[in-house]
C-alpha positions in Angstrom: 0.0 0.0 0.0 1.2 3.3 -0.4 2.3 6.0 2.6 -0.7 7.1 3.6 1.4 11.2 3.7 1.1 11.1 0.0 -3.0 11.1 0.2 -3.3 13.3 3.1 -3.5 16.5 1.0 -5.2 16.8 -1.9 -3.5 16.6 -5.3 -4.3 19.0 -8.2 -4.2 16.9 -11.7 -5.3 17.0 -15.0 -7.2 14.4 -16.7 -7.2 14.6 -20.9 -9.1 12.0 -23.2 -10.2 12.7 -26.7 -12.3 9.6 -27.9 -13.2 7.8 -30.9 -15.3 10.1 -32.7 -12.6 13.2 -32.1 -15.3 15.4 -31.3 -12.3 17.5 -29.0 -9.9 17.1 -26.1 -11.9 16.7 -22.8 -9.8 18.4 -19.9 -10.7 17.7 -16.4 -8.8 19.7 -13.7 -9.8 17.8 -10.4 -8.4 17.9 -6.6 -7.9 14.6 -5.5 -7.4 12.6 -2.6 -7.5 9.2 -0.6 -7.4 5.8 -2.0 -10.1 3.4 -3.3 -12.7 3.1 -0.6 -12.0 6.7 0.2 -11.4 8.3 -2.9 -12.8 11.9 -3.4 -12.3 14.1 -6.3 -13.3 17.5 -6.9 -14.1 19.1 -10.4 -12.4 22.4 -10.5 -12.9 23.1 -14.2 -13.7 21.4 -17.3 -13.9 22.2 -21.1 -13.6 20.8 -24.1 -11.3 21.8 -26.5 -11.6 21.6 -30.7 -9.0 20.2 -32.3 -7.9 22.6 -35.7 -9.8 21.5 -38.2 -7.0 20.4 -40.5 -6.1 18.2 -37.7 -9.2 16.8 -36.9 -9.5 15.7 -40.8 -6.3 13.6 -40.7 -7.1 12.0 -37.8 -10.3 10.4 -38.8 -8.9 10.0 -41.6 -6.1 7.9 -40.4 -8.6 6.0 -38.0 -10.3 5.2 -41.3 -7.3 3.0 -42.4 -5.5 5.9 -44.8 -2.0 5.3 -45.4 0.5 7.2 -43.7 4.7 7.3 -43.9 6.6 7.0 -40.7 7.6 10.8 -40.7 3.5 12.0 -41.2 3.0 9.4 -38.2 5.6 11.3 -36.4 4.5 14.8 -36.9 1.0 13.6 -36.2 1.8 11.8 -32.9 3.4 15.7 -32.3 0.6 18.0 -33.8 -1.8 15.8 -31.2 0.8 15.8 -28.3 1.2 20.1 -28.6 -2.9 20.5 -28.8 -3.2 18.5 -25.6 -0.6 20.7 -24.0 -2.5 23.4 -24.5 -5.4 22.1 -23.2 -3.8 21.1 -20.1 -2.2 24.9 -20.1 -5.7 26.5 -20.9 -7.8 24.5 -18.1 -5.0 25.7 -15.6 -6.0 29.5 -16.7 -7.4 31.2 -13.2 -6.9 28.0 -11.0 -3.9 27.0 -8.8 -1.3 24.8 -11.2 -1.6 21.2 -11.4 1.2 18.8 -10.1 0.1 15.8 -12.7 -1.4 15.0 -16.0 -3.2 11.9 -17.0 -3.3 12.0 -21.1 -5.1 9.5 -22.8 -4.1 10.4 -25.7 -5.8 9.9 -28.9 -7.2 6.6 -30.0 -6.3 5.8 -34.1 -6.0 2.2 -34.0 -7.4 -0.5 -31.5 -7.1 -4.7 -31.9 -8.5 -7.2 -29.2 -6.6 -10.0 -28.8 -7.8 -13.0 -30.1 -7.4 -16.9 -28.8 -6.5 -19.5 -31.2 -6.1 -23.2 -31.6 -8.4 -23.3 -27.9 -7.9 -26.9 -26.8 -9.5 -28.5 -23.5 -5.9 -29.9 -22.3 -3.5 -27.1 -23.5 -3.5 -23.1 -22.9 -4.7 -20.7 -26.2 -2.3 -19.8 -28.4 -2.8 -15.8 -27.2 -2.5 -13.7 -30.0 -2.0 -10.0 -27.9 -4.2 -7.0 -28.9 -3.0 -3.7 -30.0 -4.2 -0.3 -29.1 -2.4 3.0 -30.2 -3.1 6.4 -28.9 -1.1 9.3 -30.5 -0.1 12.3 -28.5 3.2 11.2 -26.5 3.6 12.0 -22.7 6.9 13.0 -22.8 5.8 16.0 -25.4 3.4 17.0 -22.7 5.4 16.7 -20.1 8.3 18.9 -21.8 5.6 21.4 -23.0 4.1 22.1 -20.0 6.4 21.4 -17.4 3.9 19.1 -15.7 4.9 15.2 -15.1 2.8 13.4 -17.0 1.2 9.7 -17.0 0.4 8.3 -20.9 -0.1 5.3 -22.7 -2.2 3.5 -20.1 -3.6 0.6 -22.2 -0.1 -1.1 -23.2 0.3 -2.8 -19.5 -2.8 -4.7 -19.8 -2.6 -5.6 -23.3 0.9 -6.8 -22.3 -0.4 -9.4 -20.2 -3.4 -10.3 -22.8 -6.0 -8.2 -21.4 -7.9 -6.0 -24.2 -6.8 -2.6 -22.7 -10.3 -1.4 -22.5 -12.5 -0.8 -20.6 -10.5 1.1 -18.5 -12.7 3.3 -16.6 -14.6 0.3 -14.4 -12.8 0.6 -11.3 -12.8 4.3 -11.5 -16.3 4.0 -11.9 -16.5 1.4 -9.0 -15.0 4.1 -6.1 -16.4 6.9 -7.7 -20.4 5.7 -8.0 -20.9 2.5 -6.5 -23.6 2.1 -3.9 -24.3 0.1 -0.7 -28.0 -1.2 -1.7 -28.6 -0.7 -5.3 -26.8 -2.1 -8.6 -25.7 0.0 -11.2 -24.4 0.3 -15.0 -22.2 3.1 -15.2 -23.0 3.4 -19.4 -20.3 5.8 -21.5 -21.6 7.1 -24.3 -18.3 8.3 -26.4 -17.6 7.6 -30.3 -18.4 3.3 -29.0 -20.1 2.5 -25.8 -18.7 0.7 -22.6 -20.4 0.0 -19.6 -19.5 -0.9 -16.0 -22.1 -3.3 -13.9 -21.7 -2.4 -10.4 -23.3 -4.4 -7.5 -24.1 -3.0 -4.1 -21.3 -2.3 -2.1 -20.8 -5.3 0.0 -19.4 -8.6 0.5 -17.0 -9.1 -2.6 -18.8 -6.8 -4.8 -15.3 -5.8 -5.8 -14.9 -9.4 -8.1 -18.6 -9.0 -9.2 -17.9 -6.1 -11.3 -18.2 -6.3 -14.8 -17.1 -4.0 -17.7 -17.2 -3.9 -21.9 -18.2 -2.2 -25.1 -20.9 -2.5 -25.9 -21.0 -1.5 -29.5 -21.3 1.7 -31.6 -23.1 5.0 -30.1 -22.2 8.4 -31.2 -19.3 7.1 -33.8 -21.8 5.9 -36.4 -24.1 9.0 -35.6 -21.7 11.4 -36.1 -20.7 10.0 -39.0 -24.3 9.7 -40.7 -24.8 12.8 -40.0 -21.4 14.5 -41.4 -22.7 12.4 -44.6 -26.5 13.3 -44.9 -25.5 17.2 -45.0 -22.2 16.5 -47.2 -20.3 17.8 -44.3 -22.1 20.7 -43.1 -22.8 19.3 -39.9 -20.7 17.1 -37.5 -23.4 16.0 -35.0 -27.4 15.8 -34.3 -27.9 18.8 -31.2 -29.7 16.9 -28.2 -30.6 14.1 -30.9 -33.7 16.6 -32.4 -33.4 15.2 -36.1 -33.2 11.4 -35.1 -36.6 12.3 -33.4 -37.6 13.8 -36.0 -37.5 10.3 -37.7 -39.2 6.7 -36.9 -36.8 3.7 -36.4 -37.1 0.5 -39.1 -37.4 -2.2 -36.7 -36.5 -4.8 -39.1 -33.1 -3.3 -40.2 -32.7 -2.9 -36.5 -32.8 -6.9 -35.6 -30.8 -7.6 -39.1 -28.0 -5.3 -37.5 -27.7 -6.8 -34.3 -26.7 -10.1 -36.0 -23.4 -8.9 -36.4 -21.1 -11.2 -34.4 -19.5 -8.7 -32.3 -23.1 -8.4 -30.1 -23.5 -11.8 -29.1 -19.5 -12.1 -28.5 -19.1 -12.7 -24.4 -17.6 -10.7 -22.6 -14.4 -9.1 -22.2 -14.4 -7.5 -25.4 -13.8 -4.2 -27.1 -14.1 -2.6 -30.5 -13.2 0.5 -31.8 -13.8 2.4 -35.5 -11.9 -0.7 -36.6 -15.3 -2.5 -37.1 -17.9 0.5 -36.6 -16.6 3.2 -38.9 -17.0 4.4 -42.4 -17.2 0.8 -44.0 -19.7 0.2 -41.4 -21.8 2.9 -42.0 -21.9 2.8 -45.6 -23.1 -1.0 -45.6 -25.9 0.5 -43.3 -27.0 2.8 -45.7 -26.6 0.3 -48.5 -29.0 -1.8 -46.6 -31.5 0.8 -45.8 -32.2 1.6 -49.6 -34.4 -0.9 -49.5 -36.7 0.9 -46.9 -36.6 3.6 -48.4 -36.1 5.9 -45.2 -35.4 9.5 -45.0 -32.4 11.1 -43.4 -34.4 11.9 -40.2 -35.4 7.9 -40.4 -32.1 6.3 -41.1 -30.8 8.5 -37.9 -33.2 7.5 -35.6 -33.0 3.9 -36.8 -29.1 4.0 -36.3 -30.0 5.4 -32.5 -32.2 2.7 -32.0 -28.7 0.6 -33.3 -27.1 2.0 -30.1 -29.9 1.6 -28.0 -30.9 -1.7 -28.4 -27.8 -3.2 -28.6 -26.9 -2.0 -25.3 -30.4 -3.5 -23.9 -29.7 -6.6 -25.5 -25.9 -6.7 -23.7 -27.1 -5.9 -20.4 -30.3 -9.0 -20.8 -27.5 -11.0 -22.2 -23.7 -10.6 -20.2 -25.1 -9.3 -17.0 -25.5 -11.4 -13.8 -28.9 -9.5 -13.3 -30.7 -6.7 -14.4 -29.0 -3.1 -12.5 -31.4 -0.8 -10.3 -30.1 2.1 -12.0 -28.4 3.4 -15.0 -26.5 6.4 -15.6 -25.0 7.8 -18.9 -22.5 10.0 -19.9 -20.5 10.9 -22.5 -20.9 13.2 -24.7 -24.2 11.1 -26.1 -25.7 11.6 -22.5 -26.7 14.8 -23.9 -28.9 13.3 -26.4 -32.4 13.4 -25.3 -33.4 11.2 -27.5 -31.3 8.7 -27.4 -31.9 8.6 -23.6 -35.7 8.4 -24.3 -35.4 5.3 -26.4 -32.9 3.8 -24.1 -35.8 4.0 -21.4 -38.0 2.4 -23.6 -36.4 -0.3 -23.9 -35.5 -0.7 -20.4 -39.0 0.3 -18.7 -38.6 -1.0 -15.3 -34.9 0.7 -14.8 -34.6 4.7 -14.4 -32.2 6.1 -16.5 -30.4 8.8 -15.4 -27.1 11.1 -16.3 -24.3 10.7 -13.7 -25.1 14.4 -13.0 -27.5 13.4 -10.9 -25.6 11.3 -8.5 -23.1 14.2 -8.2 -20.7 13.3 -10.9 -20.3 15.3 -14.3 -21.5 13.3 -16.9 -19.5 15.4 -19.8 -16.0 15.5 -17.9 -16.1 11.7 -16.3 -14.0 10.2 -18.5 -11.1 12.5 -18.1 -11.9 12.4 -14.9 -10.9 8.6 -15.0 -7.7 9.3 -16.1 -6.6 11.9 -13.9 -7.6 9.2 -11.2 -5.5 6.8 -13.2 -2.5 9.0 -12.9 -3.4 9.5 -9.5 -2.9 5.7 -8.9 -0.1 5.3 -10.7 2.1 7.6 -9.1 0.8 6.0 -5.7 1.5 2.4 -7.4 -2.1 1.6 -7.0 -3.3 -0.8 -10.1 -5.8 0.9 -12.6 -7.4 -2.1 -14.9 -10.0 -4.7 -13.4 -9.3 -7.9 -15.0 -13.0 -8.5 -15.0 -13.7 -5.9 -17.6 -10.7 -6.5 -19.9 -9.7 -10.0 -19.5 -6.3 -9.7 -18.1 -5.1 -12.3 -15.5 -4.0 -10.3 -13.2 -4.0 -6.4 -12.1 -1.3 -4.2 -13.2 -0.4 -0.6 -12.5 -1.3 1.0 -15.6 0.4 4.1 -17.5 4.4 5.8 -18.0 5.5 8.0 -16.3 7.3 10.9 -18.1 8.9 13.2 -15.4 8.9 17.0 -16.0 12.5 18.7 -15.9 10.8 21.3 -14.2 9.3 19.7 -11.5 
């Protein structure tokens, strides 16, 4: 365990994530302090931060699958690095400075690891994942003068875990509750969820954690395609209500392998991207459905297939769920999600006192937190490793 001085008074850090559908760097300065059982955090500020447009382009389009040469990989990994220095710098702007950053860094590529040549007497042949997130520590770190805790997948992947989910035991300290279940449901470019039982006995090897498929990636993308670009996302979710769902293309959808896959698993744009979408749309010309229709029958996409993963993985049905993510905001997707879930309120983790557009850089800062106490950060439960392991490096600042 770690000396109990270093938790006595609060720490300052910065938590930075921008996720799969690029939509900006989410910075999170929070005051943190305690443990596990006892961990509090305080939100001093959070925004979210555009990347240049220029920027933005090449990233997607790189998370697409276009070719790039070592150098353009290089000055890419540093374009992304310098814009979430600045966001670290700009959160910082009329607050006390930080001591830490926890940088997620930018998702471009993800790979589960897969099993093969499974035999009863022998162990799987493991073939590790791979996860890559641009933006390099030790540029933040330099730039800002701030240590700085990156690359927090690669320790669990090294030990054939999937690298994600990693928010779960975050989410376990942060929102967990002595009588009621709850899934802690992230809403980001895919969707992940965290099943947390009541706060007793061993609830602590009960938890559960995955993706559960596509939710904003394939909504933002629809819609930068329906208006040729004009528009990057559907405000609130108003034009998806605007539609009605096709049922049928719905249940067709939800064939895809990855949903009735058992947990741990995780995807990424890899499989619900571009390619993806465009087979959607191929399929829906059949139906015949307007813009507003094939929107709100891709929400009902995300919608259902989270239903369908929480009747199907889960150990029981939760007492509670609470969104966030930047699809947390959307109204209707959160009315649908009800719908399907009738006897379970669904809620925003606003309403349990945690913000539901800064969590996940929350989580990281937290991460960082635990690293530098050598606490671990993944729950094998959620991302199949075998064991726990203390998750991020640990660039030192030359200033500090």
């Amino acid at each position: 365990m770690p000396p109990t001085e270093q938790t006595a008074v609060p720490v300052r850090v910065i938590g930075l994530i921008s996720g799969t559908s690029v939509d900006g760097i989410d910075a999170a300065l929070v005051e943190i302090s305690g443990t596990e059982l006892d961990l509090k955090i305080e939100l001093l500020a959070g925004e979210t931060y555009s990347y240049p447009a220029e920027l933005k382009e090449k990233i997607l389009a790189v998370g697409a699958g276009e070719a790039i040469s070592i150098p353009e990989l290089a000055e890419l990994d540093d374009a992304i690095a310098c814009t979430f220095a600045q966001a670290a710098q700009n959160i910082q702007l009329n607050h006390q400075s930080a001591s830490l950053i926890g940088s997620h860094g930018q998702t471009v590529y993800h790979r589960p690891p897969e099993s093969r040549g499974i035999g009863k007497k022998t162990p799987p042949d493991l073939r590790l994942g791979y996860s890559l997130q641009l933006g390099r520590g030790d540029l933040i770190a330099h730039l800002t003068g701030i240590t700085t805790v990156s690359n927090f997948r690669a320790a669990d992947i090294a030990v054939g875990g999937h690298g994600a989910p990693l928010v779960p035991r975050v989410d376990a300290f942060l929102l967990s509750h002595p009588q009621e279940g709850r899934c802690v449901q992230n809403l980001g470019g895919i969707g992940n969820v965290a099943y947390i039982p009541p706060r007793r006995d061993d609830w602590l090897a009960k938890i559960r954690g995955w993706d559960t498929g596509p939710a904003n990636s394939l909504l933002d993308l629809a819609v930068h395609h329906l208006t040729a670009g004009a528009e990057t996302y559907d405000e609130s979710g108003k034009w998806a209500a605007s539609g009605t769902p096709c049922n049928p293309l719905v249940e067709q959808w939800l064939s895809q392998d990855y949903f009735h896959l058992p947990p741990p698993k995780s995807t990424g744009r890899e499989l619900f991207g571009v390619a993806y979408l465009h087979q959607c749309l191929k399929d829906a010309e059949a139906y015949q459905l307007s813009p507003a229709d094939i929107l709100a029958t891709l929400t009902e996409l995300t919608v259902a297939s989270i239903a369908h993963s929480y009747q199907t993985f889960l150990p029981q049905m939760p007492q509670r769920v609470l969104l966030c993510g930047g699809g947390s905001r959307n109204l209707y997707l959160q009315q649908r999600l009800q719908l399907l879930l009738p006897s379970i309120p669904v809620l925003t983790t606003d309403e349990v006192g945690l913000n539901a557009d800064f969590k996940e850089a929350i989580a990281f800062a937290v991460l960082a937190y635990w690293r530098q106490l050598g606490i671990p950060g993944n729950l094998p439960a959620a991302t199949g490793a075998p064991q726990e392991m203390l998750l991020g490096e640990i660039h030192p600042s030359l200033v500090n």
